[in-house]
Residue frames as qw, qx, qy, qz and C-alpha x, y, z in Angstrom:
[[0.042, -0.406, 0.618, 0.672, 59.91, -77.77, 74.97],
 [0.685, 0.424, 0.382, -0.453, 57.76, -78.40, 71.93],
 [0.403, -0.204, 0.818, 0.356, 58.39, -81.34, 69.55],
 [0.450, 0.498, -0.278, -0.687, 57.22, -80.68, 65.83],
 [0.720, 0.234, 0.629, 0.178, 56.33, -83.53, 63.54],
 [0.326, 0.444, -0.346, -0.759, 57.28, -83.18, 60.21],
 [0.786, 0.345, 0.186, -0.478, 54.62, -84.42, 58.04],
 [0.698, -0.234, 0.620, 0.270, 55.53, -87.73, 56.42],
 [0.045, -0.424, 0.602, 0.675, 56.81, -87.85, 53.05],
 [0.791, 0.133, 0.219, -0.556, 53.83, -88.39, 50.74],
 [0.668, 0.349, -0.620, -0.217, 55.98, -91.72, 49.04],
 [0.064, -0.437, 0.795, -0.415, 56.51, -93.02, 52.70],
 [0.169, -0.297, -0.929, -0.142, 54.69, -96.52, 54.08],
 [0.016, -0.485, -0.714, 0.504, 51.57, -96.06, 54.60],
 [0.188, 0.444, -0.119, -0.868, 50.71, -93.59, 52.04],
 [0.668, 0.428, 0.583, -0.173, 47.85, -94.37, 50.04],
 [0.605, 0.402, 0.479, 0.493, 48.45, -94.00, 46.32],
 [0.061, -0.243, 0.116, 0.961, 49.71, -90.55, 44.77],
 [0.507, 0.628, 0.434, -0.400, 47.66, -88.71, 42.99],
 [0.302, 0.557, -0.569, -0.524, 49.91, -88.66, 39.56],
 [0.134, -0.052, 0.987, 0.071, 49.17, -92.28, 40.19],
 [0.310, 0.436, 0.768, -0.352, 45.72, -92.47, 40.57],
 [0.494, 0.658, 0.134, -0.553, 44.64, -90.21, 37.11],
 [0.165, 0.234, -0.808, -0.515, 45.89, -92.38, 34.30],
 [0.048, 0.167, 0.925, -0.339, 43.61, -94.89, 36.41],
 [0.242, 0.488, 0.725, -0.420, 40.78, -92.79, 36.51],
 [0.381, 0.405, -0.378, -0.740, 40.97, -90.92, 33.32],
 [0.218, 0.112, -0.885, -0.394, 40.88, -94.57, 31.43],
 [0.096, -0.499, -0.849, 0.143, 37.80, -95.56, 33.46],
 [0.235, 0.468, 0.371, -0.767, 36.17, -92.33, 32.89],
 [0.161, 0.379, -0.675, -0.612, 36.76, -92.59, 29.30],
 [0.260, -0.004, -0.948, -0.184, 35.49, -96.36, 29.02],
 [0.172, 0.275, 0.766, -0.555, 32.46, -96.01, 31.37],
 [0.469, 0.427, 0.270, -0.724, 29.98, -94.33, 29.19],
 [0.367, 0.360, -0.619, -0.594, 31.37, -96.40, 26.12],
 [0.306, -0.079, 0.897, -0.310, 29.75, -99.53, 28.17],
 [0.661, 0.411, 0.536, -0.326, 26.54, -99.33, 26.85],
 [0.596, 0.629, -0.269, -0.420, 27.41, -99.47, 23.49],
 [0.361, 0.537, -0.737, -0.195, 29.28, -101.86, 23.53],
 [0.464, 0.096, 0.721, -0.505, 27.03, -104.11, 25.48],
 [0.773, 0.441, 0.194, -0.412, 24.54, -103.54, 22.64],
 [0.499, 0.620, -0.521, -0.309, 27.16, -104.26, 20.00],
 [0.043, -0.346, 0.931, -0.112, 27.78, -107.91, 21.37],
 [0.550, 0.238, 0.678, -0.427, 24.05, -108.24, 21.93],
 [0.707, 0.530, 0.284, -0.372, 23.32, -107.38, 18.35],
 [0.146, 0.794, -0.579, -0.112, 26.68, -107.55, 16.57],
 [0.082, 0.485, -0.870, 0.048, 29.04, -109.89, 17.80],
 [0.125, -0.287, 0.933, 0.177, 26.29, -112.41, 18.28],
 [0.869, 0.332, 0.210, -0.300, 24.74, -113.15, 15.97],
 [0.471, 0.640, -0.602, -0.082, 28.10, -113.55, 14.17],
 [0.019, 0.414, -0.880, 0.234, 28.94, -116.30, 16.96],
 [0.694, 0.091, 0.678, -0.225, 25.93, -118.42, 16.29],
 [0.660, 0.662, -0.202, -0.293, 26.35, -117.90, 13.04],
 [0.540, 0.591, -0.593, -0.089, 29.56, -120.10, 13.14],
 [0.517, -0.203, 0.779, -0.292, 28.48, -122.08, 15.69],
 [0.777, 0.212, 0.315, -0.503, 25.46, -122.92, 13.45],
 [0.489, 0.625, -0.568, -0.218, 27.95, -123.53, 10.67],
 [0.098, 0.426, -0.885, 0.162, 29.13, -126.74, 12.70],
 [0.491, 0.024, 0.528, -0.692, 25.64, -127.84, 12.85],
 [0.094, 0.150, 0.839, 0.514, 23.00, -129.56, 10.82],
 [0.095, 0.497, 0.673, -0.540, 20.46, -127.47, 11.71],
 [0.123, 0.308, 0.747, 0.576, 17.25, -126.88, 9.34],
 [0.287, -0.046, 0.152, -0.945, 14.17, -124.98, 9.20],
 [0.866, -0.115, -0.041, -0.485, 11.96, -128.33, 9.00],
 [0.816, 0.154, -0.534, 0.159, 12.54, -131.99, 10.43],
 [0.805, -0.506, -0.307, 0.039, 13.97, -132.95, 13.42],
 [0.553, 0.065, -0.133, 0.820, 16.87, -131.38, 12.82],
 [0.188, -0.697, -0.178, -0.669, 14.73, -128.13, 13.28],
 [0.711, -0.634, -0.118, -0.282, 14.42, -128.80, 16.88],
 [0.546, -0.715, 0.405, 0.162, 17.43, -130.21, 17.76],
 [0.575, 0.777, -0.249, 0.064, 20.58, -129.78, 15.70],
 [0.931, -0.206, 0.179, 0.242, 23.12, -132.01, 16.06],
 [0.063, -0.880, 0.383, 0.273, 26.64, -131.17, 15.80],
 [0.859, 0.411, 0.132, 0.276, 28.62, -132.44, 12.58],
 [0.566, -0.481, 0.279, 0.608, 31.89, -130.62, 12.92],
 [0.030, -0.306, 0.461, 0.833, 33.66, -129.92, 9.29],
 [0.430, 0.284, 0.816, 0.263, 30.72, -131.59, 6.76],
 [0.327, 0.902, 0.182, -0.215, 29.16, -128.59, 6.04],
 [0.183, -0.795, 0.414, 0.403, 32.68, -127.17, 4.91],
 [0.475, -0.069, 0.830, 0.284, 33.35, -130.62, 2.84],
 [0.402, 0.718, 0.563, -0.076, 29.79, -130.59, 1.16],
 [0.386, 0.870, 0.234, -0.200, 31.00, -127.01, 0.20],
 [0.127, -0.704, 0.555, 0.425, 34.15, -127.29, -0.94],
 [0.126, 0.022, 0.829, 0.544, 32.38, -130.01, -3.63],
 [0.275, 0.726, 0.504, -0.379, 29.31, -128.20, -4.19],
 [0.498, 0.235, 0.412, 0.726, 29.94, -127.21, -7.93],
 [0.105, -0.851, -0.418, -0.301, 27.76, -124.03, -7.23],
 [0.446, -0.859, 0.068, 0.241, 30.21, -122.56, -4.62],
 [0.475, -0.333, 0.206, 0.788, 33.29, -121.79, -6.61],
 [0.164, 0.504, 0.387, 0.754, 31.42, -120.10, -9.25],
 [0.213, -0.888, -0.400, -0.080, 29.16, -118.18, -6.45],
 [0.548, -0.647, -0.081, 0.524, 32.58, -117.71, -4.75],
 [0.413, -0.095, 0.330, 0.844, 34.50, -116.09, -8.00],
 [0.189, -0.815, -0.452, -0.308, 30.52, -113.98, -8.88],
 [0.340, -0.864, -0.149, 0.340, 31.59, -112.32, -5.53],
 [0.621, -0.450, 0.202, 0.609, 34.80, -111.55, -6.26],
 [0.313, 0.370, 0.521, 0.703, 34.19, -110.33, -9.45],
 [0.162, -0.874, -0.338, -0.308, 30.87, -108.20, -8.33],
 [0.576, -0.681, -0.129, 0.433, 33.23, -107.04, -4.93],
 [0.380, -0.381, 0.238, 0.808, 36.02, -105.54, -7.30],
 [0.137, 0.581, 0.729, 0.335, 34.19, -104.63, -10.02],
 [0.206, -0.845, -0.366, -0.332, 31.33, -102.38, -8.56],
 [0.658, -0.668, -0.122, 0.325, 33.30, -101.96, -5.23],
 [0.450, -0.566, 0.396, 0.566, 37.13, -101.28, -5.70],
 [0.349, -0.037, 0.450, 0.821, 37.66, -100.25, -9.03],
 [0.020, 0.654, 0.722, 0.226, 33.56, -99.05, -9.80],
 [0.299, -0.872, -0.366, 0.124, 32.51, -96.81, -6.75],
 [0.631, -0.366, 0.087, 0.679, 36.34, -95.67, -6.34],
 [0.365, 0.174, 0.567, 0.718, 37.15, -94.75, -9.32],
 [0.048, -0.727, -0.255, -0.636, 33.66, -92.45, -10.49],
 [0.530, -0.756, -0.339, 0.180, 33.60, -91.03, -6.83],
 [0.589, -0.459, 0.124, 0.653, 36.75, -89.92, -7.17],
 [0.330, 0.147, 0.460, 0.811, 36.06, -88.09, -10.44],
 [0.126, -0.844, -0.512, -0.099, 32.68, -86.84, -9.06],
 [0.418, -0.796, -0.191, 0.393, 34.50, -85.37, -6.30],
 [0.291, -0.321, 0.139, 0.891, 37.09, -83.58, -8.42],
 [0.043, -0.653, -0.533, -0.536, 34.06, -82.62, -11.38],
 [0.113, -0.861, -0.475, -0.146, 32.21, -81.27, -8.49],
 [0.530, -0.557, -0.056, 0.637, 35.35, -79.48, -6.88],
 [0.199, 0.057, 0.476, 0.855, 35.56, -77.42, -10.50],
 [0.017, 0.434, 0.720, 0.541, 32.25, -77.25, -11.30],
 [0.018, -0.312, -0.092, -0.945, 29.97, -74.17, -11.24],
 [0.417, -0.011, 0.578, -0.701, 26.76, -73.64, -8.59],
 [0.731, 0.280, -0.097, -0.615, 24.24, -75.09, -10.93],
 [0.765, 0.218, -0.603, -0.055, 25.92, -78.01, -12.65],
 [0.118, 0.309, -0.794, 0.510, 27.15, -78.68, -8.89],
 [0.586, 0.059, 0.338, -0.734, 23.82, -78.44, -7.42],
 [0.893, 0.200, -0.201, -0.350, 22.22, -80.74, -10.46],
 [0.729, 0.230, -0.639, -0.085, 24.89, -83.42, -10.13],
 [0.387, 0.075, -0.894, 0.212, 25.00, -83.98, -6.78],
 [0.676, 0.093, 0.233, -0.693, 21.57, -83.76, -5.91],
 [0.668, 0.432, -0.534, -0.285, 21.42, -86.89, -9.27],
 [0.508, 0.396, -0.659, 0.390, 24.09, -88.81, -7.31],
 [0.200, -0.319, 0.371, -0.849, 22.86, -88.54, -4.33],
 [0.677, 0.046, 0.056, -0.732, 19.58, -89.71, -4.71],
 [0.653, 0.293, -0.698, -0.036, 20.84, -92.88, -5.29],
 [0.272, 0.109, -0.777, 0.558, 22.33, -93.43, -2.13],
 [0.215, -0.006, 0.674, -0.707, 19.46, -92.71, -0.23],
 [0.751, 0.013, -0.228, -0.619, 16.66, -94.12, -1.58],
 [0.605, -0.433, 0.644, -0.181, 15.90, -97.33, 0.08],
 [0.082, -0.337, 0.784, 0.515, 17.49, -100.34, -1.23],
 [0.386, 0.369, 0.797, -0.283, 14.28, -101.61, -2.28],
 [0.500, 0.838, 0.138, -0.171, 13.61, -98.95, -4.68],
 [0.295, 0.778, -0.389, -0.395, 16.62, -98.65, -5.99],
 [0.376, -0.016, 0.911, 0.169, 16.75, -102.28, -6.87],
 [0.355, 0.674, 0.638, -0.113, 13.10, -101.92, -8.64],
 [0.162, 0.874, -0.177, -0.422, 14.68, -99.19, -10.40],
 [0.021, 0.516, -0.790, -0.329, 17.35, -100.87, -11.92],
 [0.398, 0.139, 0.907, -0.015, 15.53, -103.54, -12.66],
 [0.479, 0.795, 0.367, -0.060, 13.05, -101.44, -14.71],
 [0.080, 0.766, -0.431, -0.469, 16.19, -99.59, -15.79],
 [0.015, -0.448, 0.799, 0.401, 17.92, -102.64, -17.45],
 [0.711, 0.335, 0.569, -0.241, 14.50, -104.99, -17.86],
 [0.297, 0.364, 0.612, 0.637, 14.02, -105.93, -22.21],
 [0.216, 0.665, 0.452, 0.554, 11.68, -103.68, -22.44],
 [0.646, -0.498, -0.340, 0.468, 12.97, -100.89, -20.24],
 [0.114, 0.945, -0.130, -0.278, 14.35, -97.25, -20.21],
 [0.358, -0.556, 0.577, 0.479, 17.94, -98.25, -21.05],
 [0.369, -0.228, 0.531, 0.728, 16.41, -99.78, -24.28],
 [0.333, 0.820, 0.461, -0.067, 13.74, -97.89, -25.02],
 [0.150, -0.875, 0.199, 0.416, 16.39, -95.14, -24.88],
 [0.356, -0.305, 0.697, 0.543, 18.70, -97.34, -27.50],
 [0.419, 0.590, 0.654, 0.222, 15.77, -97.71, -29.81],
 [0.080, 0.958, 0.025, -0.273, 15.67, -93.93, -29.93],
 [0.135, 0.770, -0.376, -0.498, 18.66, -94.23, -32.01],
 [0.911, 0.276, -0.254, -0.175, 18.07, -97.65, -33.88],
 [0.128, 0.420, -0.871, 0.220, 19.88, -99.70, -31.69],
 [0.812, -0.413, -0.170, -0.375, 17.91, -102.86, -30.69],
 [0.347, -0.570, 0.626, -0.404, 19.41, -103.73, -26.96],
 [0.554, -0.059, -0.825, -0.093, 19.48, -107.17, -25.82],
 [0.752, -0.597, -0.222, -0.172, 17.92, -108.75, -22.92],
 [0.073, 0.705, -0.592, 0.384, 20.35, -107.32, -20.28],
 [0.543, -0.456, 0.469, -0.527, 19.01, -109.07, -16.94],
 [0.949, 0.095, 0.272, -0.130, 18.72, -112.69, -18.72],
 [0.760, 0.533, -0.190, 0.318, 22.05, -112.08, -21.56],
 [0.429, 0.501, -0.314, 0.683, 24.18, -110.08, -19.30],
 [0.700, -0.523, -0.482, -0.067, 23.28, -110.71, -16.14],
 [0.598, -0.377, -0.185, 0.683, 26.75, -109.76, -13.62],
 [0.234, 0.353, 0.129, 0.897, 27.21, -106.54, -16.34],
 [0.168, -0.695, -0.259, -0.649, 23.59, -104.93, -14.66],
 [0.698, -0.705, -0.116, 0.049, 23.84, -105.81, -11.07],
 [0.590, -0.031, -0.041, 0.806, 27.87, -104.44, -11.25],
 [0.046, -0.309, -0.058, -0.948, 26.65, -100.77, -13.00],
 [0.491, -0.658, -0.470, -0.325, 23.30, -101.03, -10.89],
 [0.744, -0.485, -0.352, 0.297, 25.47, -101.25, -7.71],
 [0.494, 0.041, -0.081, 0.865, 28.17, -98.48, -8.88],
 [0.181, -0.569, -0.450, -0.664, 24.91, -96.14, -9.45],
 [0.539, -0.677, -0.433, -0.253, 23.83, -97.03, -6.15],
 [0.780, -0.512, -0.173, 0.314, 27.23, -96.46, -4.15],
 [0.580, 0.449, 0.127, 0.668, 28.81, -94.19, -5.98],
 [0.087, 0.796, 0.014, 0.600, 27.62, -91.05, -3.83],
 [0.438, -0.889, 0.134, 0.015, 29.17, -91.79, -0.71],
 [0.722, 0.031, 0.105, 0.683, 32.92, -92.58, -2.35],
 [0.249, 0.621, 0.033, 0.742, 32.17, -89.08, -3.90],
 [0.425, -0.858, -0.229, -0.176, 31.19, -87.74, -0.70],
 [0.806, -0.509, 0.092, 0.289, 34.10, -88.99, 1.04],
 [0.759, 0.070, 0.128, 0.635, 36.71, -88.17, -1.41],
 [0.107, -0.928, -0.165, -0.318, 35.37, -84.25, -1.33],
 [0.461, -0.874, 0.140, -0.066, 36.20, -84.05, 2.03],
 [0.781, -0.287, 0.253, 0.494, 39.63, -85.37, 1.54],
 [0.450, 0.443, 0.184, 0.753, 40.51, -83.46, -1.72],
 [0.067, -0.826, -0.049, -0.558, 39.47, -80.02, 0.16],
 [0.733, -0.625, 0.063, 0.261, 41.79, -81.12, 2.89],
 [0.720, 0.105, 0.095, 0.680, 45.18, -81.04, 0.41],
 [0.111, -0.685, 0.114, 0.711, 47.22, -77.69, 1.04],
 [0.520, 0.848, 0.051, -0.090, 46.83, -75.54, -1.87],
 [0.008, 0.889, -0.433, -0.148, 50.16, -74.35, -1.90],
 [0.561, -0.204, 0.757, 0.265, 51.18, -78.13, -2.59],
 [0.688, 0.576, 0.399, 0.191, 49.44, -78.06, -5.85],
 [0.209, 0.937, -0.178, -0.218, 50.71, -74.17, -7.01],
 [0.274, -0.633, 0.662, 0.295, 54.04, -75.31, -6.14],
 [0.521, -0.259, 0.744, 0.330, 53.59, -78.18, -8.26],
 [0.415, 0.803, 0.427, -0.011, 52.08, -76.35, -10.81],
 [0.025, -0.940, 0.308, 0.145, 54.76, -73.79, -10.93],
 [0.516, -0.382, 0.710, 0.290, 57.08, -76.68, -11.60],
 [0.425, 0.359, -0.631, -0.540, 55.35, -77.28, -14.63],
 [0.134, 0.170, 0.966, -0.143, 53.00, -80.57, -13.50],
 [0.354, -0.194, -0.752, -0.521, 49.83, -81.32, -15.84],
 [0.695, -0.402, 0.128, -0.583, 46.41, -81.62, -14.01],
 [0.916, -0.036, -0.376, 0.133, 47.30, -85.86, -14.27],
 [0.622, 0.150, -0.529, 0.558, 50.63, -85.42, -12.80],
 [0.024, -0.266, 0.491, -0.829, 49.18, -83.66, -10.01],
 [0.916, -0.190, -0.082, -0.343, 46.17, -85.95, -9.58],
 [0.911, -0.059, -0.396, 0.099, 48.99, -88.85, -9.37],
 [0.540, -0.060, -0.542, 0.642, 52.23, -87.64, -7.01],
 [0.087, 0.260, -0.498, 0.823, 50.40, -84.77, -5.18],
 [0.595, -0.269, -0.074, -0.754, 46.46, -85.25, -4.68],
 [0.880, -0.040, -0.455, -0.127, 46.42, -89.28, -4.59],
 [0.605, 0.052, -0.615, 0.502, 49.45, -89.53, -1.87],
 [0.235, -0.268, 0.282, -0.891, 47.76, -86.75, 0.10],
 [0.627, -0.136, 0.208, -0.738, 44.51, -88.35, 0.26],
 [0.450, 0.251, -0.855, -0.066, 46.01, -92.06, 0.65],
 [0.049, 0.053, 0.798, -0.599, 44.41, -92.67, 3.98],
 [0.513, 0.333, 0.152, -0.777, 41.21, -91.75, 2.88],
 [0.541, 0.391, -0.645, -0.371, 41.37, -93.93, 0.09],
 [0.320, 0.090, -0.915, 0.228, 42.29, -97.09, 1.98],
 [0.058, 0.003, 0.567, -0.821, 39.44, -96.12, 4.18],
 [0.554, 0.196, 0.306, -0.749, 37.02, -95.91, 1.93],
 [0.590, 0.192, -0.697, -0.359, 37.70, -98.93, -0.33],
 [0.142, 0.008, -0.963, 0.227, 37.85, -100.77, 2.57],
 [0.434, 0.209, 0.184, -0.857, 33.79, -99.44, 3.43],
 [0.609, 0.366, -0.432, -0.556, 33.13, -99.97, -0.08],
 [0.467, 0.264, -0.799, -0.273, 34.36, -102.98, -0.36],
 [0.072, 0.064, 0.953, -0.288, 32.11, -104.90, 2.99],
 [0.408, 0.353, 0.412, -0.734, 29.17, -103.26, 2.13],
 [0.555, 0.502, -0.373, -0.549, 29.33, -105.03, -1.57],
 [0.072, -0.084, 0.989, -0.103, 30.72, -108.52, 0.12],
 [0.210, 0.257, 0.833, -0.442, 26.94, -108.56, 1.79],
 [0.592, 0.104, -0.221, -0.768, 24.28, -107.01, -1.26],
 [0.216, 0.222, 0.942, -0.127, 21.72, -109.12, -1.05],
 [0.427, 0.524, 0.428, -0.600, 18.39, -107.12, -2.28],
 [0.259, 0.694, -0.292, -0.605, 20.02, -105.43, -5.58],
 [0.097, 0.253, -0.897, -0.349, 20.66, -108.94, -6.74],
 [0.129, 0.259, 0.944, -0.158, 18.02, -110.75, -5.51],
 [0.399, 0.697, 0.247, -0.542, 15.36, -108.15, -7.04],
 [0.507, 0.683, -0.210, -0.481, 17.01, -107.86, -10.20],
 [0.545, 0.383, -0.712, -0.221, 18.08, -111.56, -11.32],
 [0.867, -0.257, 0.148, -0.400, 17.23, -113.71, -8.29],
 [0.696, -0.328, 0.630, 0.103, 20.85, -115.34, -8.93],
 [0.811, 0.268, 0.475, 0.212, 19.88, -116.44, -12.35],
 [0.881, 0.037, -0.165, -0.442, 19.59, -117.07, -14.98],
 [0.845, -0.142, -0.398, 0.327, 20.28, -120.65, -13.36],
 [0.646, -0.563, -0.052, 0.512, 23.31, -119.29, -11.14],
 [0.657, 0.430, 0.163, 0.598, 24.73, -116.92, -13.26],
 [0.186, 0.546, -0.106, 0.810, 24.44, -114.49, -11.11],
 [0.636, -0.712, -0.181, -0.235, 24.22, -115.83, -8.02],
 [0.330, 0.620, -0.428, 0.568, 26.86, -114.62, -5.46],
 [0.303, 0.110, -0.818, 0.477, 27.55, -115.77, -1.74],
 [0.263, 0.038, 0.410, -0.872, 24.91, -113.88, -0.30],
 [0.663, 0.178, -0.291, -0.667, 22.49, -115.05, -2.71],
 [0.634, 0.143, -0.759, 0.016, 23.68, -118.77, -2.42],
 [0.050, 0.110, -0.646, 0.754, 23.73, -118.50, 1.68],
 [0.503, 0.105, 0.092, -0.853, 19.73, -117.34, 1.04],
 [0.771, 0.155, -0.425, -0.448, 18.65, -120.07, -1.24],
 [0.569, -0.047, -0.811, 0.126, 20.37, -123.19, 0.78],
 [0.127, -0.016, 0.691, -0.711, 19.01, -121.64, 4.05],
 [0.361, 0.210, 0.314, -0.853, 15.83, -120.72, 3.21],
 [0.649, 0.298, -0.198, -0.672, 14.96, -122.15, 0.29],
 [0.690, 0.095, -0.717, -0.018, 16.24, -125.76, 0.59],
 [0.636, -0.655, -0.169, -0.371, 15.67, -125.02, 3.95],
 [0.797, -0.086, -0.366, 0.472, 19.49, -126.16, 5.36],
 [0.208, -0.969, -0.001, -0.135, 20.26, -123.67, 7.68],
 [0.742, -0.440, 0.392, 0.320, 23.77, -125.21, 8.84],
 [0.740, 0.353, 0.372, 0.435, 24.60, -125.60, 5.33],
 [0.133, 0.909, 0.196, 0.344, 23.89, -121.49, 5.00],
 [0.602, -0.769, 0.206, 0.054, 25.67, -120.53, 7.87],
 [0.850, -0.049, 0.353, 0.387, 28.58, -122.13, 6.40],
 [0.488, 0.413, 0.326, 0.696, 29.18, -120.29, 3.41],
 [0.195, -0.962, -0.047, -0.185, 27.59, -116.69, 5.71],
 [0.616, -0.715, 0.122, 0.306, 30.89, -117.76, 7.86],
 [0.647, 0.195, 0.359, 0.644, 33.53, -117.76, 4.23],
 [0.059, 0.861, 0.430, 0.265, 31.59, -114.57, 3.97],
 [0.529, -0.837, -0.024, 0.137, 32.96, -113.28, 7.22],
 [0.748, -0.331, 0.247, 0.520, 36.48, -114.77, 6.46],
 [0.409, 0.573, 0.284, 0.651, 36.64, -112.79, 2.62],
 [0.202, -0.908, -0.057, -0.364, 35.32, -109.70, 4.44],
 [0.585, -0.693, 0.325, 0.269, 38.55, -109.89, 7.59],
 [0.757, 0.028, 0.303, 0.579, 40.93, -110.50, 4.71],
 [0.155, 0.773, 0.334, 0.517, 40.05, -107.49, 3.13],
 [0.237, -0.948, 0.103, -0.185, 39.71, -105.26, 6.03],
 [0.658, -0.541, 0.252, 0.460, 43.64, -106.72, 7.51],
 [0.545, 0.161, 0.247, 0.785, 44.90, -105.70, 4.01],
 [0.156, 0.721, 0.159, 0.657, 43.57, -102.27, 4.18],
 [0.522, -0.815, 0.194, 0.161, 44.11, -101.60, 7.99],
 [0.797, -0.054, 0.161, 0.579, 47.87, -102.53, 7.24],
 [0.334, 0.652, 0.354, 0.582, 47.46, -99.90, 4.46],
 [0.315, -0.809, -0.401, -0.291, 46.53, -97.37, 6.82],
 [0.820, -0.194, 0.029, 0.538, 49.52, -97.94, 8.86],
 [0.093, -0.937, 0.258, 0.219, 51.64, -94.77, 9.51],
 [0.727, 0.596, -0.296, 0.170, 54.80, -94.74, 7.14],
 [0.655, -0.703, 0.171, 0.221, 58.22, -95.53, 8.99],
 [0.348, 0.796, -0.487, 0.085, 61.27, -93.54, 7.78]]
């Protein structure tokens, strides 16, 4: 007589792992393997320098002197020093001013009006303005600091251009110092808000506007409850952009006012520059690069939040 085995049950001991088991497993490690190198480099070039940066902050370390060589660890004093350093709450309220400003209410604000202009506007005038607009953004910041600087200089285009109708201008860069490096910056950032908000406004269903056109809604009222809540994610997205890449200017000021006059227009970055480099404290710098860091994570946790899916 002949005795059949039946084949063991594939959940039974001795069975090595299913296979419904084993592909969450290996999907997530297939996934995450090739993102390795990148994210290797981003720690090498990324994450630290950001973690000697606030080591260095706890340092006294200099670019001459003994402290140059070995830097001796002082714990909070940098932090003290700058929390009476009469030069850091004005540098700190300069940012904050230049951040919303040029940033969140500047870039936002004409981007968003580019992007509907250019959504209306005919092949030509489309072509010419954002070609204009454009050109900003990609020129390097170097020139388009040296621009603005000959834009708003005394004897410059902006008022060579007011003389042309008997208006004598004042010395922007020396009387009005925050006013040119704000519009210099909106000039210069302005074409990727518009970029971005394009591609969001030529996402919204049509048929949400008709309809609320057929109701009898104004171009406004359909800029404010159907376009703006449509393209709310986008928004939050790109102020939040906007608004680190304007924490950290550093050229556009430093080319066109160098801080001054005196400090009037000198802003974290700028201050960070001058006590490293120029006074040569490097600990001290570090210090106020690391407040930098903190302004810039407040920001981005209130606009991730933003972002946040609604819950009914």
């Amino acid at each position: 007589m002949t005795t059949t085995l039946a084949p063991a049950p594939a959940g039974g001991p001795g069975a090595g792992p299913s296979p419904a088991r084993r592909t969450p497993v290996r999907r997530t490690a297939g996934r995450l393997v090739p993102m390795l190198p990148a994210v290797v480099l981003l720690a090498l070039f990324m994450l630290g320098p950001v973690v000697w940066s606030f080591y260095g902050s706890f340092t006294n370390a200099a670019l001459t002197g003994p402290n140059a060589l070995a830097p001796e660890w002082v714990g909070l004093d940098n932090y003290v020093a700058l929390l009476s350093d009469p030069d850091f709450p004005k540098a700190l309220w300069l940012t904050v001013l230049f951040v919303i400003a040029s940033a969140v209410i500047g870039q936002n604000v004409a981007g968003l009006g580019l992007a509907m202009l250019m959504r209306s506007a005919r092949g030509p005038v489309r072509s010419v303005v954002s070609t204009l607009v454009v050109t900003a953004w990609v020129l390097p910041e170097i020139v388009a600091a040296f621009a603005a600087y000959a834009f708003f200089h005394a004897e410059g285009t902006l008022n060579s251009l007011l003389a042309g109708v008997g208006i004598t201008g004042p010395d922007w860069l020396f009387q009005y110092p925050m006013l040119a490096v704000i519009l210099a910056n909106i000039w210069r950032g302005t074409a990727f808000s518009m970029m971005v908000y394009s591609a969001a406004i030529a996402e919204v269903p049509p048929e949400i506007t008709e309809a609320a056109t057929v109701d009898g809604a104004n171009a406004v009222q359909r800029l404010v409850w159907v376009t703006l809540p449509t393209i709310r994610r986008s928004i939050s997205t790109n102020l939040m952009l906007t608004t680190l890449q304007t924490l950290s200017v550093f050229t556009l000021i430093y080319v066109m006012t160098g801080g001054g006059p005196g400090t009037d227009s000198s802003t974290l970055p700028i201050l960070a520059y001058q006590e490293a480099f120029k006074f040569a404290q490097v600990g001290y710098g570090t210090a106020i690069a690391t407040v930098m860091l903190v302004i810039g994570a407040v920001f981005s946790v209130v606009y991730i939040r933003s972002l946040k899916p609604e819950v009914d």
